[in-house]
FIBAFI-960534 format. One line per field, with one value per residue: y negated, x negated, z of N, C-alpha, C in turn; residue number from 0. Coordinates in steps of 0.05 Angstrom, whole numbers, plus 5000, padded with zeros to 4 digits. Atoms other than C-alpha are relative to their C-alpha. Example, Ala and Ser with C-alpha at 12.3 -4.5 7.8 and 13.67 -1.06 7.14 Angstrom:
n.py	(5024_5024)
n.px	(4982_5016)
n.pz	(5000_4999)
ca.py	(5090_5021)
ca.px	(4754_4727)
ca.pz	(5156_5143)
c.py	(4976_4978)
c.px	(4982_5015)
c.pz	(5000_5014)
num	(0_1)
REM end
This chain:
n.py	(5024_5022_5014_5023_5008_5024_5006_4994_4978_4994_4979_4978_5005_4979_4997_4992_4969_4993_4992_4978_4989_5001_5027_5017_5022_5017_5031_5020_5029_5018_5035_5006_5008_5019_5001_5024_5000_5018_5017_4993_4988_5009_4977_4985_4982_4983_5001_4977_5007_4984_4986_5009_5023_5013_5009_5016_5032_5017_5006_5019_5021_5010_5016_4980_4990_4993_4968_5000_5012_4986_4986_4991_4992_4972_5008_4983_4991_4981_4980_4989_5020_5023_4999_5000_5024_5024_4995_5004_5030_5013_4982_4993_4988_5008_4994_4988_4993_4987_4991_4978_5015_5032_5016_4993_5017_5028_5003_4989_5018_5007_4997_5003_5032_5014_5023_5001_5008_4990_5009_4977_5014_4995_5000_5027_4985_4975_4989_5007_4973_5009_5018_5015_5030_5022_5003_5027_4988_4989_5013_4985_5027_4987_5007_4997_5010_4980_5020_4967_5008_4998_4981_4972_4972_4976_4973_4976_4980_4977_5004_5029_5010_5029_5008_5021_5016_5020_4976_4995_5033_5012_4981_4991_5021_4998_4963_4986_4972_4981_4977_4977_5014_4999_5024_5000_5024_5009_5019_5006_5026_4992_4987_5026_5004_4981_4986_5017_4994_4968_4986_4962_5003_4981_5010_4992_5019_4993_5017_5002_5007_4993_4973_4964_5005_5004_4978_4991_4996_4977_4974_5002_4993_4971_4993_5022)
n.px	(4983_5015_4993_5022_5001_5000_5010_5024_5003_5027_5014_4999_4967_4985_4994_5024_5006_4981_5017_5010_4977_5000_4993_5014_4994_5005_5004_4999_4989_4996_5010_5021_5004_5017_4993_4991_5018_4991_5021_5003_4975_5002_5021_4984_4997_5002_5006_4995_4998_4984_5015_5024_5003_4999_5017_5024_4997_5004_5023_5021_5001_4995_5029_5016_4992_4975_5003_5008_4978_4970_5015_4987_4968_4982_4998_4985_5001_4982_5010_5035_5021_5011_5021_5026_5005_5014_5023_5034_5009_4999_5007_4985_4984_4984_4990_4976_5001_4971_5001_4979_4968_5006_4983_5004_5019_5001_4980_5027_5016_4990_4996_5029_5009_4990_5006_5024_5002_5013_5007_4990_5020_4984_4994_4972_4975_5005_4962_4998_4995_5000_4999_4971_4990_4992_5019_5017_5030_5012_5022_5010_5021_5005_5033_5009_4975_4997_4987_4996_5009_4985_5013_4997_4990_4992_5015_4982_5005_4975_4989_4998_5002_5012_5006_4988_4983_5011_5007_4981_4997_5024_5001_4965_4986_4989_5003_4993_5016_4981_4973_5010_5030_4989_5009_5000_5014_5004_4980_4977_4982_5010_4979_4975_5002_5004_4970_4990_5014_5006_4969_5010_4992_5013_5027_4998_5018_5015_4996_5033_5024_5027_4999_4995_4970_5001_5005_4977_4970_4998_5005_4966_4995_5005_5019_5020)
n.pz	(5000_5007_4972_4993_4970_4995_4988_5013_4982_4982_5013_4978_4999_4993_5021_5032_5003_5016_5021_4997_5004_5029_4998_4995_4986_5010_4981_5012_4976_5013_4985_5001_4974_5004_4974_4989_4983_4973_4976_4976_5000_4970_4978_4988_4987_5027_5032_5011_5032_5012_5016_5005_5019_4976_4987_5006_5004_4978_4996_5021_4996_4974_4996_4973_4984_4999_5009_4973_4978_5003_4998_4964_5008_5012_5019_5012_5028_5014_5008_4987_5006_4985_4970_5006_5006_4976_5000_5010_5004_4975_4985_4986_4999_4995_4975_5017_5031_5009_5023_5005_5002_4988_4970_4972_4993_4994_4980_4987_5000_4983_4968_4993_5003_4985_4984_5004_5031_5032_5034_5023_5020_5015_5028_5004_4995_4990_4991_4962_4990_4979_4998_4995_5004_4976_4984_5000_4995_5020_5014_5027_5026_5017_5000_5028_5006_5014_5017_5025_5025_5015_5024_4998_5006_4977_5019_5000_4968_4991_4977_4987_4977_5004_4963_5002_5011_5017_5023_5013_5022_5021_5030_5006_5009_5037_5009_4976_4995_5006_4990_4989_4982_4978_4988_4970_4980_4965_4985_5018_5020_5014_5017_5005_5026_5020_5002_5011_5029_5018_4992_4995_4961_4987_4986_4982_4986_4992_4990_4992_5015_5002_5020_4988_5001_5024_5008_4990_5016_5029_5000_5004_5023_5014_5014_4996)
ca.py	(5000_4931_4885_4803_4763_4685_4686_4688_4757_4765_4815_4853_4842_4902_4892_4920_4990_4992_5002_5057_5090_5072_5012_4946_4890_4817_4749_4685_4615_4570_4507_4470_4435_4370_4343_4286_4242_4221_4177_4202_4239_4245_4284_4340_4408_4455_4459_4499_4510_4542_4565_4570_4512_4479_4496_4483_4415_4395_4420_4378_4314_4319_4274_4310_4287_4297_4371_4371_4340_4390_4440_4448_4451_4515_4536_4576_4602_4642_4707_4748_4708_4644_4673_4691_4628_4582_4630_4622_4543_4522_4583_4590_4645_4625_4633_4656_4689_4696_4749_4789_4771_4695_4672_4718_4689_4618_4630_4668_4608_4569_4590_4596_4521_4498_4432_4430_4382_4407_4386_4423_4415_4422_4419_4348_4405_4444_4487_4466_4544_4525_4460_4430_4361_4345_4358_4289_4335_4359_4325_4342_4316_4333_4342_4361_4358_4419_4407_4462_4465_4464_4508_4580_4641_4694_4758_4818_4861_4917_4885_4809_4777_4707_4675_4610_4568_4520_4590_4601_4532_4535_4612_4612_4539_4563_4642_4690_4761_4821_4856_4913_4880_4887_4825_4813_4740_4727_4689_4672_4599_4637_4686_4628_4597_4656_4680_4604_4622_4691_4697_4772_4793_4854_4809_4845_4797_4805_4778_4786_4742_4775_4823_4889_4856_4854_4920_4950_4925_4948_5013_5005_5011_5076_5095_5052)
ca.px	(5000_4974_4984_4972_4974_4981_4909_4838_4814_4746_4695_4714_4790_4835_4870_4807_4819_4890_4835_4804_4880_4866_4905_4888_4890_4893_4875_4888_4912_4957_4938_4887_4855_4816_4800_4832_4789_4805_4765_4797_4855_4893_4857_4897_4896_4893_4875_4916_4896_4944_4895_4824_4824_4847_4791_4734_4761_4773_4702_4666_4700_4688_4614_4557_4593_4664_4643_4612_4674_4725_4680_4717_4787_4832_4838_4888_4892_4937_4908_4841_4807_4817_4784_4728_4715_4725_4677_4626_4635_4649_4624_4679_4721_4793_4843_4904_4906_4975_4976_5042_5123_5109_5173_5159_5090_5112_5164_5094_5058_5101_5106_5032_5022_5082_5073_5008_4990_4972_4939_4968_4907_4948_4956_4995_5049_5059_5119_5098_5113_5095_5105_5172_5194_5220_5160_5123_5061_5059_5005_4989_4927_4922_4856_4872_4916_4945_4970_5003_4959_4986_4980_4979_4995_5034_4999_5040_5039_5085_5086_5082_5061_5067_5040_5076_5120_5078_5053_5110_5128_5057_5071_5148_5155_5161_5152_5186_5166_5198_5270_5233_5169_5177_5173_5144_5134_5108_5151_5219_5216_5171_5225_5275_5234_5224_5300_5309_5267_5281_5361_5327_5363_5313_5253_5218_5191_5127_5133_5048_5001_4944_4920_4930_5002_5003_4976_5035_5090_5072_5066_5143_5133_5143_5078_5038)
ca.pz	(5000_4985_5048_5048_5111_5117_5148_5134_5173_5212_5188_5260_5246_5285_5219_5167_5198_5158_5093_5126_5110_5038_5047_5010_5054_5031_5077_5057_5096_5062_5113_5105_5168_5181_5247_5285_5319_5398_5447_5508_5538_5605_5664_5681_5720_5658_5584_5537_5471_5416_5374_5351_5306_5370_5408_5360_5332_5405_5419_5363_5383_5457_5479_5527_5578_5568_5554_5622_5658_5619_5639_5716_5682_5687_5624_5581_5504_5456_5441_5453_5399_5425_5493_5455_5414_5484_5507_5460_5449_5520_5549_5599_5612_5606_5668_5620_5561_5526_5475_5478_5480_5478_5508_5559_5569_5559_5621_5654_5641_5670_5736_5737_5721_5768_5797_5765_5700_5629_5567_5511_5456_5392_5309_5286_5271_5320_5345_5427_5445_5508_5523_5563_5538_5612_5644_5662_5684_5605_5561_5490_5446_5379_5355_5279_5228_5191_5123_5065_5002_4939_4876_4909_4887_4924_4902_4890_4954_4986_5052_5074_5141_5146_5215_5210_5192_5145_5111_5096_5061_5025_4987_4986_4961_4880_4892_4924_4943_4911_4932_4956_4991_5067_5108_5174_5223_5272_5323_5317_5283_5235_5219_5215_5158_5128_5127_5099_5041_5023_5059_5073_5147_5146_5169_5212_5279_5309_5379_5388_5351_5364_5315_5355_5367_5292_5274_5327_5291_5223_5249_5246_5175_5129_5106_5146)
c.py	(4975_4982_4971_4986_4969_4991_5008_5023_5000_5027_5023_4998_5029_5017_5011_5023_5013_5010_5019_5026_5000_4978_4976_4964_4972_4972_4974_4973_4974_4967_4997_4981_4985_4987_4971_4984_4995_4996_5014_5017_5008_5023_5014_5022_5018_4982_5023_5002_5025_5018_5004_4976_4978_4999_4988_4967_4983_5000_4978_4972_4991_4984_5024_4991_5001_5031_5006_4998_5019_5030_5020_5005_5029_4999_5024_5004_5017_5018_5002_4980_4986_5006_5003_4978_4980_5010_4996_4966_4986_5022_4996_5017_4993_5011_5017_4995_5015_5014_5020_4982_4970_4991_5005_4990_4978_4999_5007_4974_4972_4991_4994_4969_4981_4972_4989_4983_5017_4986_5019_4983_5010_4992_4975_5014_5018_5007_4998_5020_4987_4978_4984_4974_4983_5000_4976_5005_5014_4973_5017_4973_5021_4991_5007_5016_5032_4997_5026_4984_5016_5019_5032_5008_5016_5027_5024_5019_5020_4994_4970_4998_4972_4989_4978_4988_4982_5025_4996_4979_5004_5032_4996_4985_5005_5021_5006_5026_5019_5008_5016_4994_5005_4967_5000_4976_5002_4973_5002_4968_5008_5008_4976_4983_5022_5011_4971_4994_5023_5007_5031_5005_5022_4988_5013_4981_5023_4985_4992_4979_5004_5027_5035_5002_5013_5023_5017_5001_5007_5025_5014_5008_5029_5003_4986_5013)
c.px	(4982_5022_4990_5018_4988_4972_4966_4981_4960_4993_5013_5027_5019_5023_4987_5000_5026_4978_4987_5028_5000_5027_4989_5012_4986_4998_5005_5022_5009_5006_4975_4989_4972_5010_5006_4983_5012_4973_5005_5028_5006_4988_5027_4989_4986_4994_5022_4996_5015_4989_4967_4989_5003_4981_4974_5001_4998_4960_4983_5001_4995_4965_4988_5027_5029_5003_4991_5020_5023_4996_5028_5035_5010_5005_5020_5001_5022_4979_4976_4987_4996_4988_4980_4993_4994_4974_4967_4994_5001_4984_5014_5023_5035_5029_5027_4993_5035_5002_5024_5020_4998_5029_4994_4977_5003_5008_4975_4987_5005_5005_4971_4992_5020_4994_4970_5003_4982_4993_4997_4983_5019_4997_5016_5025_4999_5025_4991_5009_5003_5003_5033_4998_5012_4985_4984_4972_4987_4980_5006_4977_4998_4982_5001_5023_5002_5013_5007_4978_5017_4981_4993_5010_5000_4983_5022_4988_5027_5013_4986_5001_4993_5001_5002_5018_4998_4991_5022_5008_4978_4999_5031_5011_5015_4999_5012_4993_5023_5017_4987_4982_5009_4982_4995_4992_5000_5011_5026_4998_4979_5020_5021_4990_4999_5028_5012_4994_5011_5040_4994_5012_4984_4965_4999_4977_4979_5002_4973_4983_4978_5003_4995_5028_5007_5004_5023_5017_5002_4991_5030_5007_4993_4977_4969_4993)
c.pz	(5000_5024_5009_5026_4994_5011_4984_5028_4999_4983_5019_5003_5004_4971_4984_5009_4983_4971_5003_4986_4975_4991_4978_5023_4982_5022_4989_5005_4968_5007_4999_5026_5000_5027_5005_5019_5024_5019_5027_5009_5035_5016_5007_5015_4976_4970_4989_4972_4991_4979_5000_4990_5028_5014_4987_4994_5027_5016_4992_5009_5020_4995_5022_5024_5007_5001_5028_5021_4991_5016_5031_4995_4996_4977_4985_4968_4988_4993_5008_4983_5000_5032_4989_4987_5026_5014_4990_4992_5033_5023_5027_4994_5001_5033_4984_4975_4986_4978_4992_4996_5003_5009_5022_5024_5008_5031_5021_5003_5013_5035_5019_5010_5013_5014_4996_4969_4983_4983_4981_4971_4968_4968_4998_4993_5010_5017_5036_5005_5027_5023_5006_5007_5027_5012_4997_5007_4975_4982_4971_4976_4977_4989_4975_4981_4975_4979_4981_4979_4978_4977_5003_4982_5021_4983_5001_5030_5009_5033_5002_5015_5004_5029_5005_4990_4975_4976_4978_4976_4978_4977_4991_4981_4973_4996_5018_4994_4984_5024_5031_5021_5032_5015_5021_5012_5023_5013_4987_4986_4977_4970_4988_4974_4977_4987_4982_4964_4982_5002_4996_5036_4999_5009_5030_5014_5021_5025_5010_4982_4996_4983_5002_4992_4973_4986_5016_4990_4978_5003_4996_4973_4982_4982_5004_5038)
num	(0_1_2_3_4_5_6_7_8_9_10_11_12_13_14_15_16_17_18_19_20_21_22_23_24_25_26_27_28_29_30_31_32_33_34_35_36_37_38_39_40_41_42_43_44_45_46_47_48_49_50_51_52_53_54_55_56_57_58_59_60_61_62_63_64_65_66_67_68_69_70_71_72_73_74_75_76_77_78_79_80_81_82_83_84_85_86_87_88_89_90_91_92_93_94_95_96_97_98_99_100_101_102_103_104_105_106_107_108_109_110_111_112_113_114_115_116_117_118_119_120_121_122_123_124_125_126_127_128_129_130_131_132_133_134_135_136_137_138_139_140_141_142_143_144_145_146_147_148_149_150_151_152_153_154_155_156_157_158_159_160_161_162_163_164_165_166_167_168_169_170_171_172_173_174_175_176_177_178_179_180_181_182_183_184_185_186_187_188_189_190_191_192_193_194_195_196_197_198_199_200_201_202_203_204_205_206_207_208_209_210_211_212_213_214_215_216_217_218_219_220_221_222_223)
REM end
């Protein structure tokens, strides 16, 4: 089966053992990403970044010693491979790592960070998963700007995984996937673009983002 994915996959990607199956797998990101600059941002309790792109962009723009001063901040991430990235650019271990049912997490993350401020490091579009609009202890800096590119091509494939919302917009806009094709997003406002594109009700949701998550739910599928 031929298998592409909204993303551009790591050499050590949990995903590249589907090709051992005789699989082919396809990678390939239809945002493009350019960083935002900021001078400063408010002091809080926590950090959370939503991605990778999140933590390096916010790395690059911090100064010696803003990198020094973030240094003492609890810190939280989506998925294993944003722990390893803050790891290896900030070299700190993160305090939470959310990589399963994300509502369930968010509500987790929550409780954790009670009465405690956040700075939610973020994409200029970004679906705030975690992030409640009545909280006066939430923060959010965005450190870089995510944008669709134009002129794709969808490639022919047997199964589809698109890991956004903006993906979605940047293959779907003038193509759509075959009948047959099987669909899978991650998240639900994923699925919700995706069901706005295709009107397919057998989208199947991934509620993990990490690419074990990933590899789990297409195990759901026949022949996979």
């Amino acid at each position: 089966m031929i298998l592409f994915i909204t993303r551009e996959l790591r050499p050590n990607s949990p995903l590249n053992t589907l090709t051992e199956g005789g699989h082919t797998l396809i990678g390939q990101s239809g945002i493009g990403f350019t960083p935002l600059p900021f001078n400063d941002f408010p002091d809080t309790d926590w950090l959370f970044f939503y991605s990778q792109q999140g933590i390096r962009f916010f790395y690059e723009g911090l100064t010696d010693e803003a990198k020094t001063r973030v240094f003492s901040k609890k810190m939280g991430v989506m998925g294993k491979s944003s722990s390893t990235m803050l790891q290896q650019l900030l070299h700190k271990s993160p305090v939470y790592i959310a990589g399963k049912a994300l509502e369930k997490e968010a509500e987790k993350f929550k409780k954790i960070t009670h009465h405690q401020s956040v700075l939610f490091i973020e994409a200029s579009h970004s679906n705030k998963r975690f992030q409640d609009p009545n909280n006066k202890k939430h923060f959010s800096l965005k450190v870089y700007d995510n944008v669709v590119l134009s002129g794709l091509q969808l490639p022919e494939a047997h199964v589809y995984i698109f890991t956004s919302p903006l993906n979605v917009q940047a293959f779907l806009h003038t193509q759509k996937p075959q009948p047959e094709a099987h669909l899978l997003a991650i998240g639900e406002p994923t699925a919700k673009s995706l069901y706005e594109y295709t009107l397919r009700n057998d989208i199947i949701i991934a509620d993990r983002s990490d690419e074990e998550g990933i590899l789990s739910t297409l195990s759901s599928i026949p022949g996979l």
